[in-house]
C-alpha positions as CSV (number, residue, x, y, z in Angstrom):
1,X,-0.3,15.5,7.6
2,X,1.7,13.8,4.5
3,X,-0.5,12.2,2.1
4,X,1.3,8.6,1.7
5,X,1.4,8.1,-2.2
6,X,3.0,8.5,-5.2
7,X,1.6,12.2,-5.7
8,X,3.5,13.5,-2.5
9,X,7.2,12.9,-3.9
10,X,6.4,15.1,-7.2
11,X,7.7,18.2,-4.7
12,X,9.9,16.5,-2.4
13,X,11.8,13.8,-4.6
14,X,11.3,14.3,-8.9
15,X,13.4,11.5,-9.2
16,X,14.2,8.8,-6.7
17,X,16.9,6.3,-6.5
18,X,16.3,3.4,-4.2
19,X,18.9,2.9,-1.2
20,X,18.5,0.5,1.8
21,X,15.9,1.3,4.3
22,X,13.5,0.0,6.7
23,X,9.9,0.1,6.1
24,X,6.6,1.2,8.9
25,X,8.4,3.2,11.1
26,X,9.0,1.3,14.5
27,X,8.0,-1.4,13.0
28,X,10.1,-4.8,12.6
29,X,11.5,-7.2,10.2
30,X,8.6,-9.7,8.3
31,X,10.5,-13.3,9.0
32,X,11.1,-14.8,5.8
33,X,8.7,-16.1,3.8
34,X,6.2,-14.2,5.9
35,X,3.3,-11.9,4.2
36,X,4.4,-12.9,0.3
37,X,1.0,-10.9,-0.6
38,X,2.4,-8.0,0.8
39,X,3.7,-6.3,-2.8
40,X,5.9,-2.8,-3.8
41,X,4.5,-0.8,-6.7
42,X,7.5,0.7,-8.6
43,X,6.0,3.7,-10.8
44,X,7.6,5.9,-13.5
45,X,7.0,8.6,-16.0
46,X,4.1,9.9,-13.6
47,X,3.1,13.4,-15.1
48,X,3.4,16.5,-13.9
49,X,1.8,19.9,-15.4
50,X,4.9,21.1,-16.6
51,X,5.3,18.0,-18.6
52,X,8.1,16.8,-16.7
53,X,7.8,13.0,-15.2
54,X,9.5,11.5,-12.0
55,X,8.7,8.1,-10.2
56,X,7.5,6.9,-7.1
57,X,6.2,3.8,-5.3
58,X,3.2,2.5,-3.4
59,X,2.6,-0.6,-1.6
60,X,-0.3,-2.8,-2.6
61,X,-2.0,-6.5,-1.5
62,X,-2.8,-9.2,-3.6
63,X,-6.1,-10.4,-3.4
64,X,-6.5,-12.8,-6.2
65,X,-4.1,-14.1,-8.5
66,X,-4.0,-11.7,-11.2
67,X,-5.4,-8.7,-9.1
68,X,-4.0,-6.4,-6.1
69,X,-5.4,-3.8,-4.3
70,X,-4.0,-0.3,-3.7
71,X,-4.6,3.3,-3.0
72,X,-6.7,4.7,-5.8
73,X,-4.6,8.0,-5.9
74,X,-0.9,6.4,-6.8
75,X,-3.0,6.3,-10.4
76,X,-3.6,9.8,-11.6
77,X,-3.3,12.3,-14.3
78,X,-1.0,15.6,-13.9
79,X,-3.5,16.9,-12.0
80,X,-3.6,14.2,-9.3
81,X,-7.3,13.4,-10.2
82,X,-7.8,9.8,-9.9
83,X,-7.6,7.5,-13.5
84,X,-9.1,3.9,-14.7
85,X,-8.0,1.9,-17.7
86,X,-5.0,1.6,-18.8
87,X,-1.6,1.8,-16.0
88,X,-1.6,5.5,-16.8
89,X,2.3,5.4,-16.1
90,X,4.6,2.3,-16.0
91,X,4.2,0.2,-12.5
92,X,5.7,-3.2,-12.1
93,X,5.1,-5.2,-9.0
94,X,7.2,-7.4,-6.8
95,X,5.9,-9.6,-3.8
96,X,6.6,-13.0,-2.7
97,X,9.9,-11.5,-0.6
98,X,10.8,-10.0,2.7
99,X,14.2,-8.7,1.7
100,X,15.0,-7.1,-1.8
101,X,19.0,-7.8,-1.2
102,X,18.3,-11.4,-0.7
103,X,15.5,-12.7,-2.6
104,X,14.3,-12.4,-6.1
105,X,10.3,-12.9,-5.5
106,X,8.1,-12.7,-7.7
107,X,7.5,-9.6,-10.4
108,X,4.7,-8.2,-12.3
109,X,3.4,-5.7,-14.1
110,X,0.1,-3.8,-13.7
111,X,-1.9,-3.6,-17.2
112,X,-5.1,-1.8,-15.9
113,X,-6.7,0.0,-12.8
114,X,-10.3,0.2,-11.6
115,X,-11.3,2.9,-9.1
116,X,-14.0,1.7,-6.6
117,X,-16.2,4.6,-5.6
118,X,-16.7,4.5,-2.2
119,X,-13.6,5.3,-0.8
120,X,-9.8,6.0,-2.3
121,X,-9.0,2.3,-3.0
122,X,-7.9,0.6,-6.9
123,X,-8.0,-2.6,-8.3
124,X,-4.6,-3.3,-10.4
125,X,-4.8,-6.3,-13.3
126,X,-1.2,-8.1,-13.6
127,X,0.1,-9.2,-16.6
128,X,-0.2,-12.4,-15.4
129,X,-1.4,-14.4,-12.8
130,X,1.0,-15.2,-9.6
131,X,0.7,-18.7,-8.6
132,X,3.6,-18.7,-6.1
133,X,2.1,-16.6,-3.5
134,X,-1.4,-17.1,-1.7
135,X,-3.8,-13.9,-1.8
136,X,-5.0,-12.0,1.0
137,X,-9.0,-13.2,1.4
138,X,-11.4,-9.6,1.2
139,X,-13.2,-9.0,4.3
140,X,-16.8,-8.6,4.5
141,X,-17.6,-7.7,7.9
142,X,-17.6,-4.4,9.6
143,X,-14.5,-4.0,11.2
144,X,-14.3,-3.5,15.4
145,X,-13.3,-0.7,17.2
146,X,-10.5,-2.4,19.6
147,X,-10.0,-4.7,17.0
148,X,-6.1,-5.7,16.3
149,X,-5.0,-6.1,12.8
150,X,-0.9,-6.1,11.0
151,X,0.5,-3.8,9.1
152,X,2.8,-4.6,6.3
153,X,4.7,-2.1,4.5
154,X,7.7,-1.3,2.1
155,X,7.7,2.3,2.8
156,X,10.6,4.5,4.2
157,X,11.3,4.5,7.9
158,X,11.1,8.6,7.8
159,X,9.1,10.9,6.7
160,X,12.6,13.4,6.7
161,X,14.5,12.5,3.3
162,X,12.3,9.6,2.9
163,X,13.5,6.3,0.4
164,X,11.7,3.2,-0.3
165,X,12.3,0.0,1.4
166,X,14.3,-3.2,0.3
167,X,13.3,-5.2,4.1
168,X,9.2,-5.7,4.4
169,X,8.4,-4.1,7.7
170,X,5.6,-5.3,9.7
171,X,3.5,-3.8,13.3
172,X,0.7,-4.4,15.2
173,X,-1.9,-2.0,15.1
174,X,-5.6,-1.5,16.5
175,X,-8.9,0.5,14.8
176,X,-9.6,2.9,17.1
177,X,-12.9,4.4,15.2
178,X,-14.6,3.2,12.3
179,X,-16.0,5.9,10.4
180,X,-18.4,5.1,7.0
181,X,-15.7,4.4,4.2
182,X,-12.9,4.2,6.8
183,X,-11.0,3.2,9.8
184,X,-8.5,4.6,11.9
185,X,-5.9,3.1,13.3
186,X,-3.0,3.8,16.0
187,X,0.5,1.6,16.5
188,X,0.2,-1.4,19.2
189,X,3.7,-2.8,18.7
190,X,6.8,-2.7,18.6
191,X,5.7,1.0,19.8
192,X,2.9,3.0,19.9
193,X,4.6,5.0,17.5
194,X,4.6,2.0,15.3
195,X,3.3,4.0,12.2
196,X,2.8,3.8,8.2
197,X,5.6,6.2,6.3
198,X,5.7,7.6,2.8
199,X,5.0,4.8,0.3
200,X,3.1,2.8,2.8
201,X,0.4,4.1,0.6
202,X,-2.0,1.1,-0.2
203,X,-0.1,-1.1,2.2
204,X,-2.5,-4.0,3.8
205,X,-4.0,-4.3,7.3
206,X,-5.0,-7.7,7.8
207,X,-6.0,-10.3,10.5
208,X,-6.0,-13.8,9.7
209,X,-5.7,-13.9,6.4
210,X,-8.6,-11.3,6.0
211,X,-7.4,-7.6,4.4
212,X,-9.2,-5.3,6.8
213,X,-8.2,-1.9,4.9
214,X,-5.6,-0.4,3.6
215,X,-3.2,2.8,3.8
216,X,-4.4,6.2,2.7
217,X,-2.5,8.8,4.8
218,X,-1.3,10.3,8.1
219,X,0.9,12.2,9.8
220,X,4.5,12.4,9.4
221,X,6.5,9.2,10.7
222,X,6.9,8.1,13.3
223,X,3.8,8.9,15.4
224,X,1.2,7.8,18.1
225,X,-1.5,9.6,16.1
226,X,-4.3,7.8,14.1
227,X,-3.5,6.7,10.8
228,X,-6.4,6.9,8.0
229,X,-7.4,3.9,6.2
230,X,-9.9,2.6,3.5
231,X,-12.2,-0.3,4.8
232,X,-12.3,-3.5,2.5
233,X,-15.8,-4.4,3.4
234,X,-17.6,-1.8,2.0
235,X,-16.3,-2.5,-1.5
236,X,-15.7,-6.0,-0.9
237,X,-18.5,-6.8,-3.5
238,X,-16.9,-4.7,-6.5
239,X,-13.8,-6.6,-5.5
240,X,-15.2,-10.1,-5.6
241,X,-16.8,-8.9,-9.0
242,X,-13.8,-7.7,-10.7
243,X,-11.0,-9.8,-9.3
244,X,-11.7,-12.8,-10.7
């Protein structure tokens, strides 16, 4: 099982360089101007306890116009114990795109993180707020087992050699148990291997227009095994509060 954030590439990949990729493996290309909410976290100088740095990237949602929500572990100290308060590293933001190569979107940077307490999700301030891109609304309900919900994803198409994605990838997916502070959820379509990668980590799962949960980890990609995610709903209060 890979744990699908930032912390994971400090063994396999100190330093990355992007490359072209696709993104949820088995998934499919997001048609343009599709899922604009759908942002990449670019991260560098994360510490490690040698007192080296190397950089990573997560995936994220936006859920108001100055606020996103991600995995709470791509922020953490050299111990890769969860941090609030200031971007502990910098982490800009791009969303409003499908394709890196082609579009310019829109780009950010994150000035602050809030860890909810529940579960292993963060809230990350912008600089300033995006007015070109509608936010995912915050669900409140408990989520279905059987229910169908999209992923969307900038993360690598492999877990072998793995490199961030310049296409948003996207697959349908369904909860097959809900458990107190999360769901999990198995591939649909394209495949039933259709499955979050590394830096999916924090990627949405939504269903009209509603963030259901987001990515926490998994097996190695591809697979027909349950992913883990974080439900929205039981935080969806702190959220409201905070990402104003």
């Amino acid at each position: 099982m890979r744990v699908r954030a930032a912390i994971s590439a400090a063994v396999l990949l100190p330093i990355l360089t992007a490359s072209p990729a696709l993104a949820v493996a088995n998934g499919s290309d997001v048609p343009a101007g599709q899922f604009g909410f759908a942002a990449k976290l670019s991260m560098t100088g994360i510490p490690l306890p040698n007192g080296s740095t190397y950089s990573s990237f997560c995936s994220a949602a936006l859920v108001a116009p100055q606020w996103i929500v991600t995995t709470g572990h791509c922020f953490h100290d050299a111990n890769k114990n969860r941090v609030s308060g200031p971007v502990p590293y910098p982490t800009t933001v791009s969303l409003g795109l499908v394709d890196e190569t082609k579009e310019k979107g829109v780009q950010r940077k994150v000035t602050q993180v809030l860890q909810a307490g529940p579960n292993d999700v963060a809230l990350a301030k912008l600089d300033s707020p995006v007015s070109e891109v509608k936010p995912l609304t915050v669900n409140h309900l408990v989520p279905g087992v059987g229910q169908q919900v999209t992923l969307a994803g900038w993360g690598s198409r492999t877990a072998q050699n793995p490199v961030p994605s310049k296409q948003l990838q996207q697959g349908t997916m369904k909860i097959s148990s809900v458990g107190s502070t999360t769901v999990a959820i198995h591939g649909v379509s394209p495949s039933a291997s259709t499955s979050a990668c590394t830096y999916d980590t924090g990627a949405p799962y939504f269903t009209d227009g509603k963030l259901i949960s987001i990515e926490n980890n998994g097996p190695d990609c591809p697979h027909t095994g349950a992913e883990t995610t974080s439900r929205i709903d039981v935080i969806a209060e702190w959220i409201d509060e905070h990402a104003k």
